[in-house]
C-alpha positions in Angstrom: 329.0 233.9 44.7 327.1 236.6 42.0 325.4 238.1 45.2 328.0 238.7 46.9 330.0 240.2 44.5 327.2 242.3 43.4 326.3 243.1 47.4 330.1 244.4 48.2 330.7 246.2 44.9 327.2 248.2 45.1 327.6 248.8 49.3 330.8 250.7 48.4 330.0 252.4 45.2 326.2 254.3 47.3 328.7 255.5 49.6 329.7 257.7 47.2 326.2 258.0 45.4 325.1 259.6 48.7 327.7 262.2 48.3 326.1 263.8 44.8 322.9 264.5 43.6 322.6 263.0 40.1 319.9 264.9 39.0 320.4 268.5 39.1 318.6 271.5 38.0 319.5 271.0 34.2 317.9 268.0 34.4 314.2 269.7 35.7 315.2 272.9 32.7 315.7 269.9 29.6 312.2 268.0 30.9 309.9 269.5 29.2 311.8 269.9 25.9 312.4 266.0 25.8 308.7 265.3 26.7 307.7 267.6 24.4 309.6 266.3 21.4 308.7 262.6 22.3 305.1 263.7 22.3 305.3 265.1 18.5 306.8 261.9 17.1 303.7 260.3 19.4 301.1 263.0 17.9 302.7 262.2 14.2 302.8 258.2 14.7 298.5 258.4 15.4 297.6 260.7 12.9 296.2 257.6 11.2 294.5 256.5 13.7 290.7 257.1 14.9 290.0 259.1 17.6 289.3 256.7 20.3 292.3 255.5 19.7 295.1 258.2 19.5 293.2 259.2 22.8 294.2 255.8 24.7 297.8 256.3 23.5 298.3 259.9 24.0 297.2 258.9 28.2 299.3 255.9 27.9 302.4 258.0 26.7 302.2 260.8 29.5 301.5 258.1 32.1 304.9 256.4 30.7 306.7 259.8 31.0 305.0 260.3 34.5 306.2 257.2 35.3 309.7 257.7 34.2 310.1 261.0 35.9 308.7 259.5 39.4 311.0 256.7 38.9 313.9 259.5 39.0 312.8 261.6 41.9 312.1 258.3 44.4 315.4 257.4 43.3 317.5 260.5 43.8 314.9 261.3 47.1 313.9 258.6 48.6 315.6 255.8 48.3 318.6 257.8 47.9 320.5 255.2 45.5 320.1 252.3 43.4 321.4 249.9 40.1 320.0 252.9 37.8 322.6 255.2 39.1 325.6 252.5 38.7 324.1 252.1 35.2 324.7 256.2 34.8 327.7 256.1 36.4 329.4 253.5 34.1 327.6 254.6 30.7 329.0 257.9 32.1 332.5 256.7 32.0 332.1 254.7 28.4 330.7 258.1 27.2 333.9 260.4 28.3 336.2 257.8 27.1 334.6 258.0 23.9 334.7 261.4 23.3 338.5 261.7 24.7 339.4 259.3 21.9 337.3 257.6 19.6 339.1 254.6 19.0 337.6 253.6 22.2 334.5 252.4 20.6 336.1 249.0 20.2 335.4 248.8 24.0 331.5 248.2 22.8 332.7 244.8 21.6 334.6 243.1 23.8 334.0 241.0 26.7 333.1 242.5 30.3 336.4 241.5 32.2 338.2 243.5 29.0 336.2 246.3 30.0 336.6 245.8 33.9 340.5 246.2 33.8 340.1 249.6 31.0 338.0 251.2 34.4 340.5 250.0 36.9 343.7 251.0 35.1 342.4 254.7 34.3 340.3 255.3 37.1 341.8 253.0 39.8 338.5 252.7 42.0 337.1 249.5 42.1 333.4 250.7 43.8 331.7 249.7 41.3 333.7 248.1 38.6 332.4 244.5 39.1 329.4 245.7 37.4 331.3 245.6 34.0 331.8 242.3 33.8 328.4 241.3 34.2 326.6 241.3 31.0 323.4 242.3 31.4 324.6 244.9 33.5 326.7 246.6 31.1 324.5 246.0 28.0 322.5 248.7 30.5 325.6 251.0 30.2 326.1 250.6 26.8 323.0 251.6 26.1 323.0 254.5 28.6 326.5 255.5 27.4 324.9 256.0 23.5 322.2 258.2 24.9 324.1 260.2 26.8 325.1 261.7 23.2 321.4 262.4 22.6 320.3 263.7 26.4 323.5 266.5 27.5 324.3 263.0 29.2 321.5 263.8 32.0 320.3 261.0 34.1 316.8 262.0 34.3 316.4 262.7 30.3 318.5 259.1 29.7 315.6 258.0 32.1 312.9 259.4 29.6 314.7 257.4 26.4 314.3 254.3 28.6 310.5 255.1 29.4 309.6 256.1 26.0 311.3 253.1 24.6 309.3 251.0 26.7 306.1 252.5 26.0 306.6 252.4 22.0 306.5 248.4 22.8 303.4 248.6 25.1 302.2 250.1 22.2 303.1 247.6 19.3 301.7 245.1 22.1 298.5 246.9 22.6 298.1 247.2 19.3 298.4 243.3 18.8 296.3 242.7 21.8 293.4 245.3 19.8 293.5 243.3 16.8 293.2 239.5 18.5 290.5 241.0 20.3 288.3 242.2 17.4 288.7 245.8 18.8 286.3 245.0 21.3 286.4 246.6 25.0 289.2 248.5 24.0 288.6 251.4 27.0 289.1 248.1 29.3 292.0 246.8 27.3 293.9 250.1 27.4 293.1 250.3 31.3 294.7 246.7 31.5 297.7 247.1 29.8 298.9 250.6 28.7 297.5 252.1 32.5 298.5 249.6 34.9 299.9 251.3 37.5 303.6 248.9 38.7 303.4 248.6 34.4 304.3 252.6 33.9 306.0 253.1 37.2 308.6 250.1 37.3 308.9 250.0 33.1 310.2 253.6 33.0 313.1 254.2 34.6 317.0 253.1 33.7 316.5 249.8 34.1 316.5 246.5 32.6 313.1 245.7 33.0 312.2 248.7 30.6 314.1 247.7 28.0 313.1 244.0 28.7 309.4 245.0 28.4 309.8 247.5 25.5 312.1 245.3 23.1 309.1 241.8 24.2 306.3 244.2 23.1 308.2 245.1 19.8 309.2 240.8 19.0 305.5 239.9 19.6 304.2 242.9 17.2 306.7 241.8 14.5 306.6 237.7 14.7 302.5 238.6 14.9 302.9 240.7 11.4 304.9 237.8 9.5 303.1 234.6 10.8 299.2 236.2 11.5 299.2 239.1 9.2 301.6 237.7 6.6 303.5 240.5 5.4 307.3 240.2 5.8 309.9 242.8 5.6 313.9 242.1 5.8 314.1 245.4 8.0 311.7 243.6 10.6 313.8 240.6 10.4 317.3 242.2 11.3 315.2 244.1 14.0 313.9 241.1 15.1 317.0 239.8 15.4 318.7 242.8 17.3 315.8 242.6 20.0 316.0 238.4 20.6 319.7 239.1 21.2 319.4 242.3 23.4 316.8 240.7 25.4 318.7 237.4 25.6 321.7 239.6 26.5 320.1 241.3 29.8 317.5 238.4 30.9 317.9 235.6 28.7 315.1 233.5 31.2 312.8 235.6 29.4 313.8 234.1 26.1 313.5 230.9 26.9 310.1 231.6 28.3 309.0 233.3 25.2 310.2 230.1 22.8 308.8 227.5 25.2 305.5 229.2 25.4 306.1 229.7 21.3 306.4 225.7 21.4 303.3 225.0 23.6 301.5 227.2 21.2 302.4 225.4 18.2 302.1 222.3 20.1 298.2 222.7 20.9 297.6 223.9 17.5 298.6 220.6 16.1 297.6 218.2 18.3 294.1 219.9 18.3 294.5 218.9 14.2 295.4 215.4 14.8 292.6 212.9 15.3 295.1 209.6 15.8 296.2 209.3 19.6 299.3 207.7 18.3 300.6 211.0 16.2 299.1 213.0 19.6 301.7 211.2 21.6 304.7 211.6 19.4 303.5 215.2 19.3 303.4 215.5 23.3 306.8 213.7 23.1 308.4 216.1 20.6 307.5 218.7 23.3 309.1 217.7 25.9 312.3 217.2 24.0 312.0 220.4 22.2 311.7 221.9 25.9 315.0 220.2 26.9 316.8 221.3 24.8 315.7 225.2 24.6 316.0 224.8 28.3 319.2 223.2 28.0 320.2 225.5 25.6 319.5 228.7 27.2 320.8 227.1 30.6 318.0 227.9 32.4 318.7 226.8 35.8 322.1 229.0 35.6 319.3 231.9 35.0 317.4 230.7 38.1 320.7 230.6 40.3 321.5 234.2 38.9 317.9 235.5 39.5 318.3 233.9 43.4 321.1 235.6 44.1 320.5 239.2 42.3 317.4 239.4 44.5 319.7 237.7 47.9 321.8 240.9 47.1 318.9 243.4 46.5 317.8 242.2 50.2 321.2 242.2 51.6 321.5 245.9 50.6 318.4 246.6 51.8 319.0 245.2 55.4 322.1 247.0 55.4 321.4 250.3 53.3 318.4 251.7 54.9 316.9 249.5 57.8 315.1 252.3 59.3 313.0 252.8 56.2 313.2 249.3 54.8 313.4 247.0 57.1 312.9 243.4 57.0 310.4 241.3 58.3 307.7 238.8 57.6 305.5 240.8 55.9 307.8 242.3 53.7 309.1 238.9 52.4 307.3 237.2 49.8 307.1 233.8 51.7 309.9 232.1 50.5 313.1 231.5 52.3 316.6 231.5 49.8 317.8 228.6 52.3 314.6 226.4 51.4 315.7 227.0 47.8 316.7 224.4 45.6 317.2 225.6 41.4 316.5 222.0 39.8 313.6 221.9 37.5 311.6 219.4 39.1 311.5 221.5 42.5 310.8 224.3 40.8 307.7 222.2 39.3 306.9 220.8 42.8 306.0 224.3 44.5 304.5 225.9 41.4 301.4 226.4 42.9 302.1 228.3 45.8 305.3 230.3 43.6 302.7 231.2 40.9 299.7 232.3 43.4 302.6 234.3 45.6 303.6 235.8 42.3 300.8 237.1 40.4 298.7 238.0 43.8 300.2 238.5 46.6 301.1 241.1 48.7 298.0 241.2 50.1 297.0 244.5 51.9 297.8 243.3 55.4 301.3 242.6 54.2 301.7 246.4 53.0 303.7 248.1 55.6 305.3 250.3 53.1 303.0 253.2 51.2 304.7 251.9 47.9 303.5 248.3 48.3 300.1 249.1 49.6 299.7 250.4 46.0 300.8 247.4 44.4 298.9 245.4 47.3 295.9 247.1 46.1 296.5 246.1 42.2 297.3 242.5 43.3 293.6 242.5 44.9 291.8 243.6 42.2 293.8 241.2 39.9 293.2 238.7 42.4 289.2 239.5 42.3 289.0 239.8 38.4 290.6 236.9 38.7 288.1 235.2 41.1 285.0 236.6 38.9 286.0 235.2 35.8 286.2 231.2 37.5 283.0 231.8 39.0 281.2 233.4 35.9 282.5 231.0 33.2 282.9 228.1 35.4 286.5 226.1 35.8 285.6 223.7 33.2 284.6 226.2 31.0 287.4 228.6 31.6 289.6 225.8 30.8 288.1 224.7 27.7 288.2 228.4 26.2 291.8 228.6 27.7 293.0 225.2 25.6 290.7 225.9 22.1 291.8 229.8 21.6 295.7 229.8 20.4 295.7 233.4 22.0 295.0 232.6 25.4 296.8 229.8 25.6 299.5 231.9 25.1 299.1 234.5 27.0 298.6 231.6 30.0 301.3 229.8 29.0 303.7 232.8 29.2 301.9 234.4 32.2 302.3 231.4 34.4 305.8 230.5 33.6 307.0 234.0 34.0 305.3 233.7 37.6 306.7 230.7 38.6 310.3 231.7 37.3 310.1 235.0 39.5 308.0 234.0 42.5 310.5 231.0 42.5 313.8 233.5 42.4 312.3 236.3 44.5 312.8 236.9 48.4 310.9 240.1 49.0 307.6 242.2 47.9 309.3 245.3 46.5 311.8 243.2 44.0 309.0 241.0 42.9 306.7 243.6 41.7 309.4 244.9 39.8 309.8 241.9 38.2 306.9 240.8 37.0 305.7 243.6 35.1 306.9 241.5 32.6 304.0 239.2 32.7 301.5 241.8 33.3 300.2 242.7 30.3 300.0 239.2 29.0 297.4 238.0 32.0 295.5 241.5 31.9 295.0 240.7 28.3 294.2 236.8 29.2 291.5 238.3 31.2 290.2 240.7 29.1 289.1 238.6 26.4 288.0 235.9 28.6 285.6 238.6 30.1 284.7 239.8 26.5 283.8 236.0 25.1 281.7 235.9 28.9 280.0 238.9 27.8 279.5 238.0 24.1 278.1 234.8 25.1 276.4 234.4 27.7 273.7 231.6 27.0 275.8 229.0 26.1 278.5 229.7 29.2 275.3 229.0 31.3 273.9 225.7 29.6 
């Protein structure tokens, strides 16, 4: 009953968002200041580095910034309301409680129910308060409420902290991704992952998904320096630690994702070692235990339930909050009904196919009846031809063979594919599917990026 909790506390609470204009003309005065001081810690962070280089992350930074600003303005303008501005509005409210009394800060620790009743008994409007108690949600506000001491407590300049926070992981990631790949194609590497268009555009804003995508670049950069690079810091470690719990915290599906395809990783390494077919089964059995229990452990089908019915109540509003320039229809769903749905394991196995090809390329550009999903439409078919290419040039088998010998790109397929069949799976519509799966973008741009570059490096034995 999430959804509809979610759907009746966020109907009432636009009502008002309608009525004021969250971003207002201090916001457009303390823009450039903000941009202009992230870009000096940016400048001083790639003074080290070649020129090439600080080149791809100085255009990956204002693209992030871009994105975060256009985020605001087709909030505030065009869509006229959304979960970012809830997330203001209660970090808003955390904020001024904490500077009428300080002791307050307790409030930062407790459970979301605690926090629910504090809103109700001093501001006696329930709009919204149903988003306290949800703890992803106000892990959001938290976060917002903590930046509003840095920003003049301005939504578009919280916006920015988001963005940039988001980018410094795309970074760390990128920087990973550089190194695997021997720094070669880098130009189409940066392209890939630092420019992709839904990447900087949906990873910017007030949202989840930014600090989702920031705090995953940031674990992979730091588990890559201790177990590939092997230098270990206790700093990284507690850091490490903060980030698997916020993550966990907001989406904890993307945790469990990230150990299992951990465990396939380490799983292929060793069985690749092992020359007995007895010790390869007890491997492949250890697996699949190891896989219960992290799925058990992280309650994963409680995560697919609560992904169903966030993106039930993102449609639901949708319908009912702007039919004339949203409406529903066939073409604007993303094929699969939330009646049809069932959240065991073993259906969500059965469809994977069709989930994961929905996922990762679809809408197509017939689909597109909106001028914000024809530009995703358009990604999705040059993902889908990249895609294509590389099958045909290095031939299934062959594809699969590099796939299953390089720990890297099993990896990043592992991840990639799981990812897509979690969120095709829990997904009802185009426009909240794209926003979700920006999580697995830059792991299957970077899959296909090396594949091309060992195509191109060689070439004479791919054809024999």
């Amino acid at each position: 009953m999430l959804h509809l909790h979610r759907q009746a506390s966020f109907g009432a609470a636009k009502s008002l968002l309608f009525l004021l204009m969250v971003i207002t003309i201090f916001d457009y005065l303390l823009l450039p200041v903000y941009i202009f001081l992230f870009y000096i810690i940016v400048k001083r962070k790639t003074l080290k580095y070649e020129a090439e280089l600080k080149k791809y992350i100085q255009a990956a930074f204002f693209l992030r910034m871009l994105g975060s600003v256009a985020y605001c303005l087709v909030l505030q303008y065009y869509y006229g309301f959304g979960d970012s501005f809830i997330y203001y509005s209660g970090g808003n409210f955390i904020s001024e409680q904490l500077g009428k009394d300080l002791s307050n800060i307790h409030y930062l620790f407790v459970s979301g129910k605690e926090v629910q009743d504090w809103y109700n008994s001093i501001v006696g409007d329930i709009n919204y308060s149903g988003y306290f108690e949800i703890p992803s949600a106000y892990m959001i506000m938290k976060i917002s409420a903590v930046l509003s001491f840095l920003s003049f407590n301005k939504f578009m300049i919280i916006s920015l902290f988001f963005g940039f926070f988001s980018f410094a992981g795309q970074w760390k990631l990128f920087m990973v991704f550089d190194k695997i790949n021997n720094h070669q194609r880098r130009k189409l590497l940066a392209y890939a992952v630092l420019y992709t268009p839904s990447i900087w555009f949906w990873g910017s804003g007030l949202m989840k998904d930014s600090v989702c995508l920031g705090a995953l670049g940031f674990i992979i950069s730091i588990l890559y320096t201790f177990f590939v690079k092997r230098k270990f810091s206790l700093l990284n470690l507690i850091f490490l630690g903060f980030l698997i719990y916020l993550v966990y915290t907001i989406k904890s599906y993307i945790i469990a994702i990230f150990f299992i395809s951990l465990g396939a990783l380490f799983f292929n390494y060793f069985i690749r070692a092992v020359k007995s077919i007895v010790f390869r089964i007890g491997l492949f059995i250890l697996l699949i235990l190891a896989s219960i229990v992290i799925v058990t452990g992280f309650n994963l089908s409680n995560q697919i339930n609560e992904l169903q019915e966030e993106s039930i109540a993102q449609r639901e509003s949708n319908r009912s909050s702007y039919q004339a320039s949203m409406e529903e229809s066939e073409t604007s769903q993303a094929g699969i009904e939330s009646s049809e749905l069932d959240p065991s394991i073993a259906n969500l196995l059965l469809n994977s196919p069709g989930i994961i090809f929905t996922c990762l390329f679809r809408p197509f550009i017939w689909e597109s009846r909106k001028i914000m999903i024809l530009f995703t439409s358009l990604e999705s078919m040059l993902l889908l031809f990249c895609t294509i290419y590389l099958l045909v040039k290095m031939k299934i088998i062959g594809l699969y063979r590099l796939i299953f010998h390089n720990h890297y790109l099993f990896f990043c397929f592992t991840i990639s594919m799981l990812f897509a069949m979690i969120i095709g799976f829990t997904t009802f519509n185009f426009g909240t599917m794209i926003r979700y799966k920006i999580i697995l973008l830059p792991f299957y741009y970077f899959m296909l990026v090396q594949i091309y570059n060992v195509y191109k490096n060689s070439k004479p034995a791919i054809a024999k």
